[in-house]
C-alpha positions in Angstrom: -28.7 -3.0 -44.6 -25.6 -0.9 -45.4 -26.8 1.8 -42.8 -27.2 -0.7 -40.0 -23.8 -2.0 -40.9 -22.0 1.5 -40.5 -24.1 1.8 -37.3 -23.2 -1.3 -35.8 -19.6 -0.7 -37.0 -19.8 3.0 -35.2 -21.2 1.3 -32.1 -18.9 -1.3 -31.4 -15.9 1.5 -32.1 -17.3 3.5 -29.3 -17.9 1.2 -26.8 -14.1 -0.5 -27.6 -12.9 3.5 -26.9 -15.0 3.4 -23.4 -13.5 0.4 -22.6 -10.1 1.6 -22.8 -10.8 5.0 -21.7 -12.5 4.1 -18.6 -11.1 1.0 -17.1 -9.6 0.9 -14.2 -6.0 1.6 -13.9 -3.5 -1.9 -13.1 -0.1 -2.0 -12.3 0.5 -5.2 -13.9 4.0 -4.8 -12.2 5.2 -4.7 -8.5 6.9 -1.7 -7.7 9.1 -0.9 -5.1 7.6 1.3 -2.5 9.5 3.3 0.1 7.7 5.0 2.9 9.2 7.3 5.7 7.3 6.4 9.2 8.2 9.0 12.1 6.7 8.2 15.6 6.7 10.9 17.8 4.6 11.2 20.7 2.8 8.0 20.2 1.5 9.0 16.6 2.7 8.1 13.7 2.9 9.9 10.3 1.7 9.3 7.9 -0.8 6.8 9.7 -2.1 4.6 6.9 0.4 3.6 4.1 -1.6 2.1 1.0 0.2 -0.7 -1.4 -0.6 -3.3 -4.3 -0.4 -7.0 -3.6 3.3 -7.4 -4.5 4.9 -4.7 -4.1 8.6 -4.5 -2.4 7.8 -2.3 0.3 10.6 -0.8 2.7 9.1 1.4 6.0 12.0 4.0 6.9 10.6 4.2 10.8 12.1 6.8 13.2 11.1 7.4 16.7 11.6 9.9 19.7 11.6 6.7 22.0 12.4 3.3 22.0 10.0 1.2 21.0 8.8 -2.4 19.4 7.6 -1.3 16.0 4.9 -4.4 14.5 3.2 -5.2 11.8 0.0 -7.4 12.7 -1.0 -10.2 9.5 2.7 -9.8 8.5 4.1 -10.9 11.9 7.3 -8.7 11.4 8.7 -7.0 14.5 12.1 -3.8 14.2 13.3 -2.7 17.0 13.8 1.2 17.1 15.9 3.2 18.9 15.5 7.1 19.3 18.3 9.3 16.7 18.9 5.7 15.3 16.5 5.4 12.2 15.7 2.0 11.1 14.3 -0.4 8.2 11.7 -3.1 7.8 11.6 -4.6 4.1 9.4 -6.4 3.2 6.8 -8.3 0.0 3.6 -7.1 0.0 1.8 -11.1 -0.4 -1.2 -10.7 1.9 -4.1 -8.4 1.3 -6.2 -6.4 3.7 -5.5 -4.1 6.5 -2.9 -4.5 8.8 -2.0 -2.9 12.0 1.0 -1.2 12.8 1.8 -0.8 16.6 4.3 -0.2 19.2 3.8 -4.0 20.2 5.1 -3.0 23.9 2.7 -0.6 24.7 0.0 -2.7 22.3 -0.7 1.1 21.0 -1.8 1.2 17.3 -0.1 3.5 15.7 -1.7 3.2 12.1 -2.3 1.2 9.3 -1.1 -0.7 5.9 -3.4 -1.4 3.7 -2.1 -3.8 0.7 -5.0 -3.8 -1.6 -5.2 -7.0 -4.9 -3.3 -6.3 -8.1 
């Protein structure tokens, strides 16, 4: 009885260590996330950026020619001018992926991804 105790006991210690040791990581807190978007010759890089629901998330977005930079699900449009960096701020409340695009041109440019806390 005593044995099956101590194994039990030994057991339930291991699988509580697992359970710590392999969950999966959560940032129970937003962070603020800043990416730097350059546009040059229709492409942008980096082309996917990847937040948590949440997050406070500014895009730094630069281009070699004017354009209407927009993000689709969001509905947020910036308008950026060559040599005249700008910023698009932003709370990360919807999940899923987004496209990013120069709305004139209708081009996709690349993709946010804002995956649940």
């Amino acid at each position: 009885m005593a044995r099956s105790l101590i194994l039990i006991a030994l057991i339930v210690v291991l699988l509580g260590g697992l359970f710590f040791v392999l969950r999966p990581e959560k940032s129970a807190v937003p962070r603020e996330r800043t990416f730097d978007l350059s546009i040059k010759g229709g492409e942008m890089s980096p082309d996917e950026v990847s937040v948590h629901e949440d997050d406070r998330v500014t895009l730094h977005i630069s281009s070699d020619k004017p354009m209407e930079f927009h993000v689709h699900g969001y509905d947020m449009e910036q308008e950026i001018k060559p040599g005249a960096p700008a910023d698009l701020h932003f709370r990360a409340d919807l999940t899923g992926r987004f496209e990013m695009e120069d709305h004139e041109s209708e081009r996709e440019l690349g993709v946010l991804q804002v995956r649940p806390r």
